[in-house]
C-alpha positions in Angstrom: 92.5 146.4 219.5 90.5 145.5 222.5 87.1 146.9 220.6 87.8 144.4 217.9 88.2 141.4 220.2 84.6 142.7 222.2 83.0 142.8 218.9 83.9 139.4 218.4 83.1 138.5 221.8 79.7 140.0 221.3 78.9 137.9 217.8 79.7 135.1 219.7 77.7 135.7 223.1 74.7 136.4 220.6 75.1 133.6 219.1 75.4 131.0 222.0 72.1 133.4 223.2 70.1 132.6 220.4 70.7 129.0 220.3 69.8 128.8 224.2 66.9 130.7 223.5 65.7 128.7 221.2 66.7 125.3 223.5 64.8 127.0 226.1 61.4 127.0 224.1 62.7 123.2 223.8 63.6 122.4 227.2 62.4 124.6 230.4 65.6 123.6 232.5 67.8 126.5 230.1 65.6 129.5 231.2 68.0 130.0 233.6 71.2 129.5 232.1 69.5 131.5 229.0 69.1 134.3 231.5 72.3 134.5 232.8 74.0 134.8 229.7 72.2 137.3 228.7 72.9 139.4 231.4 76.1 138.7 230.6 75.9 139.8 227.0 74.3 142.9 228.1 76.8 144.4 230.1 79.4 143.1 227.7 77.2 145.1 225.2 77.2 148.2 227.5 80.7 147.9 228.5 81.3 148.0 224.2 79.3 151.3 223.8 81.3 152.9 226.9 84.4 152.3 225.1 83.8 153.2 221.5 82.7 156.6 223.3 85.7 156.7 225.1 87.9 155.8 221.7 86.0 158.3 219.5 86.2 161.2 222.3 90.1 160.5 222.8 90.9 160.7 219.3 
């Protein structure tokens, strides 16, 4: 259950990435936010991986 809701998390962090990514190239003031997020999707990302190893070794 919780991989399913950080899947959807993920799709949605993407998302909001790209778009600030692309507002960035627009506006310079987003680099930062643009960077925090994606440090933020990044361990959300790693956090994902850690647990679908833990799932598939558990069962």
């Amino acid at each position: 259950m919780i991989l399913y809701v950080l899947e959807n998390v993920l799709m949605v962090e993407f998302l909001g990435l790209a778009f600030l990514i692309i507002a960035s190239i627009l506006n310079k003031k987003f680099l930062k936010i643009t960077r925090i997020i994606a440090y933020i999707a990044f361990l959300t990302l790693l956090l994902y991986i850690l647990l679908k190893i833990l799932v598939t070794i558990l069962s």
